[in-house]
C-alpha positions, 0 to 999 in steps of 0.5 A, spaced: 492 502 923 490 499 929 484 501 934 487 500 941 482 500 947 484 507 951 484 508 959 487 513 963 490 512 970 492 518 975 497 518 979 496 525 983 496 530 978 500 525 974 494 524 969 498 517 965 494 516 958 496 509 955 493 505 950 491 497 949 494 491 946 501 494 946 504 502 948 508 504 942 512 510 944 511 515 939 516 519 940 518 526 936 525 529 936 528 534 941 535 534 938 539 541 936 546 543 934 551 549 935 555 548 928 553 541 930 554 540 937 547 536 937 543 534 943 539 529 944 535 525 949 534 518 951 529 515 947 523 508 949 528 503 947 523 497 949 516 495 951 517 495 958 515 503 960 517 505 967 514 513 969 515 515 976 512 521 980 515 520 988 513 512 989 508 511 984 509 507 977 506 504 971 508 498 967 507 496 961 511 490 959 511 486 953 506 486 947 500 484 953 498 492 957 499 490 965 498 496 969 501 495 976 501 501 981 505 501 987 501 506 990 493 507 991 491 509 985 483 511 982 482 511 975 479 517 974 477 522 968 481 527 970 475 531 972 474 531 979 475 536 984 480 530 988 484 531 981 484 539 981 482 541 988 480 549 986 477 546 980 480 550 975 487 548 974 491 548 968 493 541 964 499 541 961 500 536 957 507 532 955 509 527 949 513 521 952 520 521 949 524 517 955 526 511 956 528 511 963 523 513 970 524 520 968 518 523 965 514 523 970 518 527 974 521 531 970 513 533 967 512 533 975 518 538 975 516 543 970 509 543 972 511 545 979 514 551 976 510 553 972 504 554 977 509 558 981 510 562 975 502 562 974 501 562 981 495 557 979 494 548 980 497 546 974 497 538 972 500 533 968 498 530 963 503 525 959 499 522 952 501 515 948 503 519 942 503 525 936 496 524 936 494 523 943 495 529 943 492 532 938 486 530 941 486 532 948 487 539 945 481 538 941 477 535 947 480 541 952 483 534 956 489 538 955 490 546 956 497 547 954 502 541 950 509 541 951 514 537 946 509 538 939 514 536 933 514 540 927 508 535 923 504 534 929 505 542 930 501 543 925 496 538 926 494 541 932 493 548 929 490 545 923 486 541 927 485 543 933 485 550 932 491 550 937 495 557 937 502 556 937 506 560 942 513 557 943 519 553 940 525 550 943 531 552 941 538 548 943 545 550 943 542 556 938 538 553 933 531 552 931 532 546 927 535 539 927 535 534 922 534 526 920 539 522 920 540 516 914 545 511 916 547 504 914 551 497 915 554 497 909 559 502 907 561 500 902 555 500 898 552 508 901 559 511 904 562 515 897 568 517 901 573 514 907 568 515 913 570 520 919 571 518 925 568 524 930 566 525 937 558 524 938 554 531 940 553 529 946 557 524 949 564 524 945 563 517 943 567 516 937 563 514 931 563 513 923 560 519 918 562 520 911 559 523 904 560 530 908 556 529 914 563 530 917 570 533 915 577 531 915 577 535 920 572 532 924 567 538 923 559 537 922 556 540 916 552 547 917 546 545 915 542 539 910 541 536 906 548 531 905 550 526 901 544 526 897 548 522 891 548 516 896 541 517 897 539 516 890 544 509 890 537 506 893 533 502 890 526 501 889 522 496 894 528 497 898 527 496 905 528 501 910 528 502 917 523 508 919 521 510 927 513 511 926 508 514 921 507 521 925 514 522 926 517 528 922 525 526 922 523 519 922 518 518 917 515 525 913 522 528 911 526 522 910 520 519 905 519 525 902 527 526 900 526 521 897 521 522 894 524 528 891 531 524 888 527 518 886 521 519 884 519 513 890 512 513 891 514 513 899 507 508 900 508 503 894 515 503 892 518 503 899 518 497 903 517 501 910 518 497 917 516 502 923 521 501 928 517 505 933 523 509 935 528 512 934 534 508 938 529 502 936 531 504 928 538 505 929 539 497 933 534 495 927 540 496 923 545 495 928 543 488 928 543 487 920 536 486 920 536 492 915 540 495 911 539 502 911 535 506 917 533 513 919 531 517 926 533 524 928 542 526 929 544 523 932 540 517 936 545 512 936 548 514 943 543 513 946 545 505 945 552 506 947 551 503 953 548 497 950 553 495 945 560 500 945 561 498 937 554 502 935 559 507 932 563 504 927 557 498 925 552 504 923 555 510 919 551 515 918 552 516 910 547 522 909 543 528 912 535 530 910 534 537 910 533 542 916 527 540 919 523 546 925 525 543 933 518 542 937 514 547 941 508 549 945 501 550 944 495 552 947 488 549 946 482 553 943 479 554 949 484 558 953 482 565 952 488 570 949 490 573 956 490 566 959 495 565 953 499 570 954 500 569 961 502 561 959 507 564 954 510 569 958 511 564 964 514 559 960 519 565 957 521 566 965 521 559 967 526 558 960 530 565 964 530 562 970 537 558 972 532 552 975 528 553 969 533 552 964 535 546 968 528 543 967 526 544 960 533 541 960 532 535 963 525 534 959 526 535 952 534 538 952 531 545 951 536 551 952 532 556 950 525 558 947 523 563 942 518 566 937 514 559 933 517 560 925 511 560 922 514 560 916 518 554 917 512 550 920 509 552 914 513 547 910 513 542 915 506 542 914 507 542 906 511 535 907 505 532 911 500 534 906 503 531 901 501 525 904 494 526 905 490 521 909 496 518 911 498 524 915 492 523 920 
């Protein structure tokens, strides 16, 4: 694993944390399903990074980190009375997941709300990654973490003594699933694929082995198409998102693990794509034959290349994976805790609210964690001992 040197720029109340030698996006998964009407959000899909707050920027461009700021910006720790002018405000912190100017703004706009709902200075804190964050709730850098997916969940409970206190919800369900997809049909498709309209968008795209039916309705649930799965080889080469991702890496190793008996560390040739639109154009471009990321990541390429549907068929599905969530640090006492929670309900209540959880993470509702779920996300990351961290 590489060791990046780590700076932290801030923008206002906009606390960037970006690392050296190159920014890999590591993104967690936001999508969700009403009998399969998934949503999902626009994912990194280069190394130039755009985040703007008002008329400020950060750029990172290429493999090389050059920070350009538009604005007067100092560096700073995040610890200064210019950064909190009472001294006491709350530090809510965000996992990147855009691949456009977005982030900034929308963090800014969540943030906004939730100081009027707490009637306390909330600052934003946007962290390179799963573990990042994990980190910055370890350190008291974070007071409260947004956009934690199931593996990292649990990390930041088990390491950083974290208390969960919300999960998103989209269209009705907790859950979303990986996606396994392919260039080559007729290898991994066991019947004729479905053309159906995407989750989102109504872009026509290509599914077979039950992910889709004759009558363009998405399976309920997974895992699907598991006899295909079982069709891949030893030492394949398989287009994963990234080492901290659940629906990107965890789940999909872990199932086949599961039907193979594949050691996910030696009997698969892993290539990390660094996200979820990154894993899909992997395969797009015949790079790799067979890819994974969270439902269905593929629209978010649409734009940029308007056969990704019938070029990457989805042949399978990994079993329902928890959605992401919010947790609070240790040191946040149990009424300030309570109040946090509270004033997120009431945000995700209120018609601007749901608008900005909306635009951040394509969250629809909030709801009570499902310890229980996030207890067999944590079963998966154990199994990979060291290589969870």
């Amino acid at each position: 694993m590489s060791h990046f040197h780590h700076t932290t720029f801030m923008t206002s109340t906009v606390i960037i944390s970006v690392t050296g030698e190159h920014l890999a996006l590591h993104q967690e998964e936001y999508p969700g399903r009403l009998d399969r009407a998934r949503v999902l959000g626009s994912h990194h899909e280069g190394m130039e990074l755009h985040m703007h707050r008002n008329t400020r920027s950060a750029f990172v461009v290429g493999g090389a980190l050059a920070l350009a700021l538009t604005s007067c910006v100092s560096e700073d720790n995040g610890d200064s009375e210019e950064d909190s002018p009472d001294g006491d405000a709350l530090v809510l912190g965000f996992i990147p997941s855009q691949d456009d100017d977005q982030l900034v703004e929308d963090a800014s706009e969540i943030s906004e709300q939730l100081s009027e709902h707490l009637d306390r200075d909330v600052d934003d804190y946007i962290t390179d990654g799963f573990a990042g964050m994990v980190t910055a709730l370890q350190t008291g850098q974070v007071d409260v973490a947004m956009g934690l997916g199931p593996v990292v969940f649990t990390q930041a409970i088990d390491q950083a003594d974290a208390q969960p206190i919300l999960q998103s919800e989209r269209f009705g369900s907790d859950t979303y699933v990986t996606q396994w997809f392919t260039n080559d049909p007729d290898t991994y498709c066991l019947d004729e694929p479905v053309e159906a309209p995407s989750p989102q968008d109504d872009i026509d795209m290509l599914y077979c082995n039950g992910v889709v039916d004759e009558d363009g309705n998405f399976a309920e649930e997974g895992p699907v198409g598991e006899d295909a799965l079982e069709l891949i080889e030893e030492g394949e080469t398989i287009s994963f998102v990234d080492e901290g991702s659940a629906s990107g890496y965890f789940y999909p190793a872990t199932q086949l693990r599961e039907l193979n008996g594949f050691d996910p560390f030696n009997d698969i040739d892993a290539q990390f794509a660094g996200g979820h639109p990154q894993s899909v154009q992997n395969v797009y471009e015949g790079e790799i034959a067979v890819g994974v990321s969270f439902d269905d990541a593929r629209e978010s390429l649409y734009e940029e290349f308007d056969d990704i549907g019938e070029e990457v068929v989805v042949f399978a599905w990994s079993e329902n994976i928890p959605n992401d969530g919010i947790a609070v640090g240790e040191h946040v006492d149990e009424d300030e805790t309570e109040e946090i929670k509270t004033a997120f309900e009431d945000m995700a209540a209120s018609e601007e609210g749901e608008a900005a959880l909306n635009d951040i993470y394509d969250i629809t509702g909030l709801v009570d964690v499902d310890l229980d779920a996030l207890e067999t996300a944590r079963e998966v990351a154990d199994d990979f001992g060291d290589e969870a961290q």
